[in-house]
N, C-alpha and C positions, 0 to 999 in steps of 0.2 A: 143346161148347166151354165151356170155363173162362169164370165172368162174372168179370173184373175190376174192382174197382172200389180207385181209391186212397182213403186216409185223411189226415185232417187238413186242415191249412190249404191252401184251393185255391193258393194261390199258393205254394207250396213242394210239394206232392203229395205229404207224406209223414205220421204222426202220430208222435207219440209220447206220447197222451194216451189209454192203456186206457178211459177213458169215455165219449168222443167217438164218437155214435153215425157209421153211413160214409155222410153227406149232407150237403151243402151244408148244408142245414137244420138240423144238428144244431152247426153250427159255431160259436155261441155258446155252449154252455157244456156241460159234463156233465148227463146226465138222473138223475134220483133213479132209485138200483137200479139204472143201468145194466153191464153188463159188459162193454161195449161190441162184442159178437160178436151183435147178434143181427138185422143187416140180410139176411141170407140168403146172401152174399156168400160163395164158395168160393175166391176167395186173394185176400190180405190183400197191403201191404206197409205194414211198419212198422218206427220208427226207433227202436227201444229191442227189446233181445234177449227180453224176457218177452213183448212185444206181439208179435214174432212168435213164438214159441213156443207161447203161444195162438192164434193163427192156425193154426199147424204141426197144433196137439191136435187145432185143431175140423175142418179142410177139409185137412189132411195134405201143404198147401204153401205156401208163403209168400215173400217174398222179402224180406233187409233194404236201407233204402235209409236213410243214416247223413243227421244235418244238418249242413248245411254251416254254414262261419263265414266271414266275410270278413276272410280270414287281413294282407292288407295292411292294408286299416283297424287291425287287433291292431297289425300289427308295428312301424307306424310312429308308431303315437301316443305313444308317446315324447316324441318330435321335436317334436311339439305345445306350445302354453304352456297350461299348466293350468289349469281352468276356472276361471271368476271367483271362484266360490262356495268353492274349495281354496284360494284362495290365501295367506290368513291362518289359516288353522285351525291348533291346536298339531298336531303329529306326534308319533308316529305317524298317519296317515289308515287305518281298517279300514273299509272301504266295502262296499254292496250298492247296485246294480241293479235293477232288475226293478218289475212288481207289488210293493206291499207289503200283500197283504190276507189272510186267513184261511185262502183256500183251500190257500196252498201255504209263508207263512210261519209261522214259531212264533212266538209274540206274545211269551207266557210268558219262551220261551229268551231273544231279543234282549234282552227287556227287562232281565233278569237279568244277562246280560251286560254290557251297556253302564250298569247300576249297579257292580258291580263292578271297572271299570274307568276311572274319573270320568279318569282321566289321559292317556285316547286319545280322539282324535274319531272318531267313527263317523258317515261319510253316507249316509245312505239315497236313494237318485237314483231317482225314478221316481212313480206315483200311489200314495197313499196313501190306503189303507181309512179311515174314519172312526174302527173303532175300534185305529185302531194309532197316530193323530195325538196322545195320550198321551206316546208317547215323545218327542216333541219338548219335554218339559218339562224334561227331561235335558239340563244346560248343554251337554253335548259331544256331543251330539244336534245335525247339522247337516242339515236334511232340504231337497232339489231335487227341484221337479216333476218329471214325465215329461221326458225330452228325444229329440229325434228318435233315430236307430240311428246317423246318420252323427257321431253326438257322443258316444254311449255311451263309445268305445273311449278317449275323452281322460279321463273320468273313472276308468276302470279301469286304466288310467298311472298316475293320482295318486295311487292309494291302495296304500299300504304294508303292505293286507290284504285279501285280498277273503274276506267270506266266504257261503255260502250255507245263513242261520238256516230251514232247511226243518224242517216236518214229519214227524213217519214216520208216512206212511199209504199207503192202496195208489196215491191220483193221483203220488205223490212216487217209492213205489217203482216205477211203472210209466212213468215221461218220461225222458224223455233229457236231462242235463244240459247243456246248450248253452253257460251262464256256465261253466261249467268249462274247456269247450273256447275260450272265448273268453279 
């Protein structure tokens, strides 16, 4: 019989992080050198088409199981009044989400950008790496802690840009972009 074992976050049961070894255990963070195929595990599921592909390579089956959004939260935060921290900013608002640390932003690009552009606000919503708290020296730099999920979707209403300053490396080419779909 096939060992099954899912990947990723136990509470959604899927991955889409190629270096996420397949254990509980591993579930803090990528291991150094990992490629993430090497639990002994004969079918994978995973939510980005390279992660299973490699699956497909290594044990010659796999299954995709895509991440979901909570498409009402999206649809309706509209409808919403815009978060405190939006409410006087000039507009345009070009906004991100998420982590803002090393592993998975480009420091470099954002920062470049948001010089370049002294005439748009850019907020950055979420925990900030130490060394990316820099940018907030940039007058149109307006930075928000983390905020819960059930709040995310009012900020990305607000913003009349969203965009996602990633990386190109393999953690980057191998996730499934979730902000996208949100």
């Amino acid at each position: 019989a096939a060992r099954i074992r899912v990947l990723g976050d136990p509470g959604t049961g899927c991955s889409s992080d190629l270096y996420r070894q397949f254990s509980v255990a591993a579930f803090a963070g990528p291991l150094n050198n990992s490629v993430g195929l090497e639990s002994g595990t004969d079918y994978l599921h995973g939510c980005f088409q390279s992660v299973l592909d490699l699956a497909i390579a290594k044990y010659g089956q796999g299954e995709y199981m895509d991440h979901g959004v909570d498409f009402d939260l999206f649809a309706q935060a509209h409808l919403a009044p815009l978060p405190r921290e939006l409410e006087s900013p000039t507009r345009p608002i070009v906004g991100f989400f998420g982590n803002i640390d090393g592993n998975t932003v480009d420091r470099e690009l954002l920062d470049t950008v948001i010089m370049s552009r002294p005439s748009l606000t850019f907020a950055l919503v979420g925990p900030m790496a130490s060394e990316f708290r820099s940018l907030t020296r940039h007058a149109n730099v307006v930075a928000i802690p983390r905020r819960p999920y059930s709040e995310i979707a009012r900020y990305g209403a607000a913003f009349d840009v969203c965009l996602m300053p990633w990386l190109q490396n393999d953690w980057i080419a191998h996730c499934n972009p979730v902000k996208l779909k949100e």
